[in-house]
C-alpha positions as CSV (number, residue, x, y, z in Angstrom):
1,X,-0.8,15.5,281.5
2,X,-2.6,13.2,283.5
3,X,-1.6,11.6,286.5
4,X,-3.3,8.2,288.7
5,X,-1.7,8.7,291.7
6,X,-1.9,11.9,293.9
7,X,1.1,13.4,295.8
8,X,0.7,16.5,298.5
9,X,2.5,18.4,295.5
10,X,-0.2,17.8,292.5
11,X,-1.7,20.4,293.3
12,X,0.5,23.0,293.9
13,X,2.3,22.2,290.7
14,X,-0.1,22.0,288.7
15,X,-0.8,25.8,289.6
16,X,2.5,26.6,288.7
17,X,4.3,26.2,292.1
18,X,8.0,25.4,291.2
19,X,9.1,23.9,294.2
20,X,6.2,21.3,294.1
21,X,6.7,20.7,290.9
22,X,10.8,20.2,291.5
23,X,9.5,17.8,294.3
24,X,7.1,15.9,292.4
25,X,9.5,15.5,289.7
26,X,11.5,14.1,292.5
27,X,8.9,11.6,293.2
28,X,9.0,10.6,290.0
29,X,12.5,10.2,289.2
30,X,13.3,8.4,292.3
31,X,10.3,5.9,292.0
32,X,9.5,5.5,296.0
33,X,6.5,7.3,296.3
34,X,5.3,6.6,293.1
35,X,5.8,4.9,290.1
36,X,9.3,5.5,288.1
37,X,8.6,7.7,285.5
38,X,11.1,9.7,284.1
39,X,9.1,11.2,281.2
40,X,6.9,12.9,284.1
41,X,10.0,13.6,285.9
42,X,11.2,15.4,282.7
43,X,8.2,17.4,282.3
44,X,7.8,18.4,285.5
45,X,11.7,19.0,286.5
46,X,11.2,21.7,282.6
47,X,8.2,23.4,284.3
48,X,10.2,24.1,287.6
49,X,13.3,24.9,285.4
50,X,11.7,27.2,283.1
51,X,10.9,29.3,286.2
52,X,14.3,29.2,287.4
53,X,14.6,26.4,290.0
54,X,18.7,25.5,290.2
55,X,17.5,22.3,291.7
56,X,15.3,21.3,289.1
57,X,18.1,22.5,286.6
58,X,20.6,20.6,288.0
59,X,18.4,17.9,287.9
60,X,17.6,18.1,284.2
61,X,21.6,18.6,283.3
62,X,21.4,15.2,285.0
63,X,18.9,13.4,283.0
64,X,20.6,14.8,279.7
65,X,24.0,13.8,280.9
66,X,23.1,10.1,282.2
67,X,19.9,9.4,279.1
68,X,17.7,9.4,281.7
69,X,14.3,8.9,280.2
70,X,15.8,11.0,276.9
71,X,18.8,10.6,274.8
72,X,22.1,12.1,276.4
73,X,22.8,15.5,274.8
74,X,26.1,16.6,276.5
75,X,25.4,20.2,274.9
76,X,22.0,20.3,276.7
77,X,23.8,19.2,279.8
78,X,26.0,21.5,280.1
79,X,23.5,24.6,279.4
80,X,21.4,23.4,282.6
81,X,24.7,23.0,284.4
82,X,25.5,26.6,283.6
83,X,22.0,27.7,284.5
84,X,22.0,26.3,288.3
85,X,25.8,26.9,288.7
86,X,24.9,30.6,287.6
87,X,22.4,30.0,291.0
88,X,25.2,29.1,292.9
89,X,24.4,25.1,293.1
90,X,27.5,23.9,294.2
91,X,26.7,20.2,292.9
92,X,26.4,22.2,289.1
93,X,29.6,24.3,289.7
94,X,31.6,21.2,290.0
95,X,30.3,18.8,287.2
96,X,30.3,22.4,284.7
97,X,33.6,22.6,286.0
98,X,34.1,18.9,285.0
99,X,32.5,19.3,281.6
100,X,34.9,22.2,281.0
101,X,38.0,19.9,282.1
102,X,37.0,17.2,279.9
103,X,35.4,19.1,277.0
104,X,32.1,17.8,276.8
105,X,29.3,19.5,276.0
106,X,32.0,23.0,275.8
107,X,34.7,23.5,274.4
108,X,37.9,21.9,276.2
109,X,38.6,24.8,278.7
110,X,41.0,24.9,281.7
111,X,40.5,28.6,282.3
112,X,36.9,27.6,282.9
113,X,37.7,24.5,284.8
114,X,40.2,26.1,287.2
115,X,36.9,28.8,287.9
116,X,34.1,26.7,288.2
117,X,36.1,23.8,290.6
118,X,36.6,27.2,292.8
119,X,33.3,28.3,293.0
120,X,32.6,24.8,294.4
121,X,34.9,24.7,296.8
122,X,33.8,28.4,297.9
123,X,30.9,27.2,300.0
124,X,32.8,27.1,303.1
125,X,32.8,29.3,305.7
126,X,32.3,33.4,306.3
127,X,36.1,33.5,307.0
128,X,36.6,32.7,303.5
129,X,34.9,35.9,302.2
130,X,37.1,38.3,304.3
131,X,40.3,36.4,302.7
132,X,39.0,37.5,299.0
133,X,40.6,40.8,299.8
134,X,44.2,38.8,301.3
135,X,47.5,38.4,299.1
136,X,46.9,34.7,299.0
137,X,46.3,33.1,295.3
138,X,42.6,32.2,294.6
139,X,43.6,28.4,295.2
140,X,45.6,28.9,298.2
141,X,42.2,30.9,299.5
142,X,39.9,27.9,298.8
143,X,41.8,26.0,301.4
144,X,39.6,27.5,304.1
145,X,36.4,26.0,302.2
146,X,34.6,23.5,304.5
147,X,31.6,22.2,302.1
148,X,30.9,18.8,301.2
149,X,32.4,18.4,298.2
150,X,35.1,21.1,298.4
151,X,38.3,19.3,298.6
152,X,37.6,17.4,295.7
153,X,36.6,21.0,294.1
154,X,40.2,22.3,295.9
155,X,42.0,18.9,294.3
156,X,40.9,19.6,291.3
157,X,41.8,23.7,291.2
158,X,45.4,23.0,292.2
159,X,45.1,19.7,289.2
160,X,44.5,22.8,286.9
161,X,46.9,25.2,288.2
162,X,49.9,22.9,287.4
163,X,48.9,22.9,284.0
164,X,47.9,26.8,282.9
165,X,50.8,28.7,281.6
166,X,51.0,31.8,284.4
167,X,49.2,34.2,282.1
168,X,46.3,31.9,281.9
169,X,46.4,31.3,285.9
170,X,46.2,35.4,286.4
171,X,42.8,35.4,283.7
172,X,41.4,32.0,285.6
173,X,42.3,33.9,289.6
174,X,40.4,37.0,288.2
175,X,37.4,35.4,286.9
176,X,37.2,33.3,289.6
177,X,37.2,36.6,291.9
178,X,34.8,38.2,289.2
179,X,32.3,34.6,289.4
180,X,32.6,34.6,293.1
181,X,30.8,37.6,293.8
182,X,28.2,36.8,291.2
183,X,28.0,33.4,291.6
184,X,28.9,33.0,295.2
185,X,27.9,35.4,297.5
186,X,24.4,36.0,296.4
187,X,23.5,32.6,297.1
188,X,25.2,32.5,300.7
């Protein structure tokens, strides 16, 4: 791949560094630094994404979802979403969450939904750890999240919980304990 212009991050990348390449595919993507270019963008958001950057993931589940640069492919979308939600990128957790809601790219899932709009909202604060263990519901926990983005994850959790039949609240509250603590906590 050859490049004209030259970033503080060519380098780096091109040795295999996945944060410069996540940044350079930045550059490229957003179009100030250099030229907009998101076939470079693409190739350098795979190289960082390959090695397991959630950013550059999340990035890609981006460009597949919007057409960015290649042709929307919601199942592709939603596998990159999985892989940086799996990272605990909250961003990826919500819009999986939102595929899963509106069945695109998966399988029409509220279970799924109702789990990954928690995980979202389950950035907040410490306190919200040592209320895993409470009485409290799973949704009546992520009240005391206080990350951008987590009331609209909380909204969205209690949307869902009106509509799952009780036994498929108790399977979404226990996977949502299970995901939390692999999902979740690692990545505090």
């Amino acid at each position: 791949m050859t490049q004209t212009a030259t970033t503080p991050f060519d380098s780096l990348a091109k040795k295999g560094d996945a944060g410069a390449q996540f940044n350079l595919a930045l550059l490229y993507a957003d179009g100030r630094d250099l030229p907009r270019d998101y076939v470079k963008a693409r190739y350098w958001h795979g190289k960082a994404a390959r090695q397991g950057h959630a950013g550059a993931q999340y990035s890609l589940a981006l460009m597949h979802h919007k057409g960015l640069g290649i042709p929307k492919d919601p199942a592709k979308t939603a596998d990159w979403y999985r892989m940086a939600a799996e990272q605990g990128h909250q961003a990826a957790q919500f819009n999986l969450a939102t595929l899963y809601d509106e069945g695109q790219g998966v399988g029409h899932d509220l279970v799924m939904a109702y789990v990954w709009f928690f995980l979202a909202g389950a950035k907040g604060k410490q306190a919200q750890i040592a209320r895993l263990n409470s009485t409290a519901s799973v949704a009546s926990r992520l009240s005391y999240s206080m990350s951008k983005g987590g009331l609209a994850a909380k909204g969205n959790c209690d949307r869902i919980a009106l509509k799952l039949k009780a036994p498929e609240l108790e399977q979404a509250e226990r996977l949502a304990q299970e995901y939390f603590a692999r999902f979740v906590l690692p990545f505090r």
